[in-house]
N, C-alpha and C positions, 0 to 999 in steps of 0.2 A: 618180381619181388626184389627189394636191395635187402642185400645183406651187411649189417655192420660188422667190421672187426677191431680188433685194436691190433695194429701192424708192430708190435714189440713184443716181448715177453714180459709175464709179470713181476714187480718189485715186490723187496720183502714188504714196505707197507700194504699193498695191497692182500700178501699171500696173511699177515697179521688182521689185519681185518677181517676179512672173513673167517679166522681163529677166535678172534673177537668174537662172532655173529656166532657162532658157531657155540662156543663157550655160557656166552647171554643167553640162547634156546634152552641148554642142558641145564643153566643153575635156573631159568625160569621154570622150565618144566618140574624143576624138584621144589620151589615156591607153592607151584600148583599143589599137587600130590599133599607137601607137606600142610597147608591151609587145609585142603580137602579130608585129612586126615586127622586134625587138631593138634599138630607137632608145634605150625607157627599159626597164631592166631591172627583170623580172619582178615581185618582190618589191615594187617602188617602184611600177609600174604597178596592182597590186591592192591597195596600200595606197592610192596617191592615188584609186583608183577607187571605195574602199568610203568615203573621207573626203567625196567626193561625192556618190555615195549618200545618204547624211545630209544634205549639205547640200541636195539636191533637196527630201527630202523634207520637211523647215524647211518650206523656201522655198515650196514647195506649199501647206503649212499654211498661211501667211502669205496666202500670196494670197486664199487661200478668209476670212481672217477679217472679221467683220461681223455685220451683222447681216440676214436675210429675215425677209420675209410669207409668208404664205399666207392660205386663209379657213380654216384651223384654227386657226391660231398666228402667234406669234413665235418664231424662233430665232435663238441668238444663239453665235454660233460664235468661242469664243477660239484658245488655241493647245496647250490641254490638253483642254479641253471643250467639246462643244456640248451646251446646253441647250435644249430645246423646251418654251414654255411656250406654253396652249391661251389665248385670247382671254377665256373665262368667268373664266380665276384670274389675269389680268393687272387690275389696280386702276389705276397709272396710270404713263405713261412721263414720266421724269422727266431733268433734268439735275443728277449727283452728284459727288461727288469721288472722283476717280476713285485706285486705290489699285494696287498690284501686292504680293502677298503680303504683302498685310496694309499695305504702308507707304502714305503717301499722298504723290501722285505732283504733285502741287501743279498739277492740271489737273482740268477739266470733264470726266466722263463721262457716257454715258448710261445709265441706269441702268433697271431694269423693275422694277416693284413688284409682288408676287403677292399675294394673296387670303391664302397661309398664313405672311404675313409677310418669306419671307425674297428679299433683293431678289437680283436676278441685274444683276450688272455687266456690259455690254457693252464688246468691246475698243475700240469707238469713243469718242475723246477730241479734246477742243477744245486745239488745239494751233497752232505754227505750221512749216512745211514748213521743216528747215536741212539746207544739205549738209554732212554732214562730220561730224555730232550727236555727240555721247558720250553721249546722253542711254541710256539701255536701252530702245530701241523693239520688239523682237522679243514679238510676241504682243500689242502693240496700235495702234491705226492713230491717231497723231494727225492731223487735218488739219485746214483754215484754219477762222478762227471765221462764216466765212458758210457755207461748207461745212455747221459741222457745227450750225448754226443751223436750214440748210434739211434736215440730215436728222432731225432732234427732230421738227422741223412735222411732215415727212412719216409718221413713225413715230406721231406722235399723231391724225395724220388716219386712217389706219388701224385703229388703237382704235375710235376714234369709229364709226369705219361696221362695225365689226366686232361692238361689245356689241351687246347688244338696248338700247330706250329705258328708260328707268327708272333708280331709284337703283343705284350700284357694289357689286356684291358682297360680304358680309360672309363674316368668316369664322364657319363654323358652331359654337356654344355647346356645350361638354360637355354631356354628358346628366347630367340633373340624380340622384343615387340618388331611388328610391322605395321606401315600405315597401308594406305588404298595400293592396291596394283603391286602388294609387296613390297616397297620401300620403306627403308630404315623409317622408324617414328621420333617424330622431334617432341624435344621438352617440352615445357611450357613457356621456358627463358626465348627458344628458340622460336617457337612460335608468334612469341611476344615481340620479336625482335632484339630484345635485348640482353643476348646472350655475351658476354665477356668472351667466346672464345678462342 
């Protein structure tokens, strides 16, 4: 059985959030009770109840975002997707610019580079903790630049022990066509004769 972890300790977004979830349960449950009880009427009760609902569930997400280890992989869990990517197609963990639908977000992320190119961004970014932000933080975790200094290390110490020795992984070469008896296959120009070249 693997086990995931998350190889850091947790930031205050994350420990807020779940104060969040935590906070949304308690004023739900008194929604409840209150509807139940004819304090706040019904209608208002199962609408505020189901706008919590939602909000719980955010807020859940939130908590959960990051990134784990295991000895199969890395996964890297946003706020729409988790992606699991296996240690052999991981090339190298990097720090990138970090981006939210497409725009760039004028901060450090961590980013994971694969074997078939395409990189997976982590919601982990180099940032600084403000109360009060306007910034759009929902769905990524900025936190302090030592923070997230020691979670790159850590995350690249893991790599390390996790490839075998040796050079990093390429990605594998098209199969080349053959003709009869395994010999290279000619065009059609070539075929034709009248090849230019």
């Amino acid at each position: 059985m693997t086990r995931w972890q998350r190889p850091y300790s947790l930031d205050l977004e994350t420990a807020g959030a779940l104060f969040g979830v935590l906070a949304t349960a308690l004023l739900g449950a008194l929604l409840v009770v209150g509807g139940l009880g004819g304090v706040v009427p019904v209608p208002l009760a199962a609408l505020g109840g189901a706008w919590l609902a939602l909000g719980s569930v955010v807020g859940i997400r939130q908590a959960m975002l990051g990134v784990s280890v295991s000895d199969v992989g890395v996964r890297s869990r946003s706020m729409f997707r988790t992606t699991t990517v296996p240690w052999a197609s991981v090339v190298e963990i990097r720090s990138g610019t970090g981006s939210m639908a497409g725009l760039d977000m004028g901060r450090l992320a961590i980013v994971i580079d694969r074997v078939d190119g395409e990189p997976v961004q982590t919601p982990l970014q180099r940032g600084h903790f403000r109360l009060f932000s306007l910034d759009p933080e929902l769905g990524r975790l900025a936190t302090w630049p030592e923070h997230y200094d020691e979670i790159l290390t850590t995350l690249r110490a893991h790599h390390r022990a996790a490839r075998p020795a040796g050079p990093p992984p390429r990605p594998p070469a098209p199969p080349a066509e053959t003709g009869p008896a395994g010999a290279p296959a000619l065009s059609a120009d070539q075929r034709a004769g009248t090849c230019t070249c």
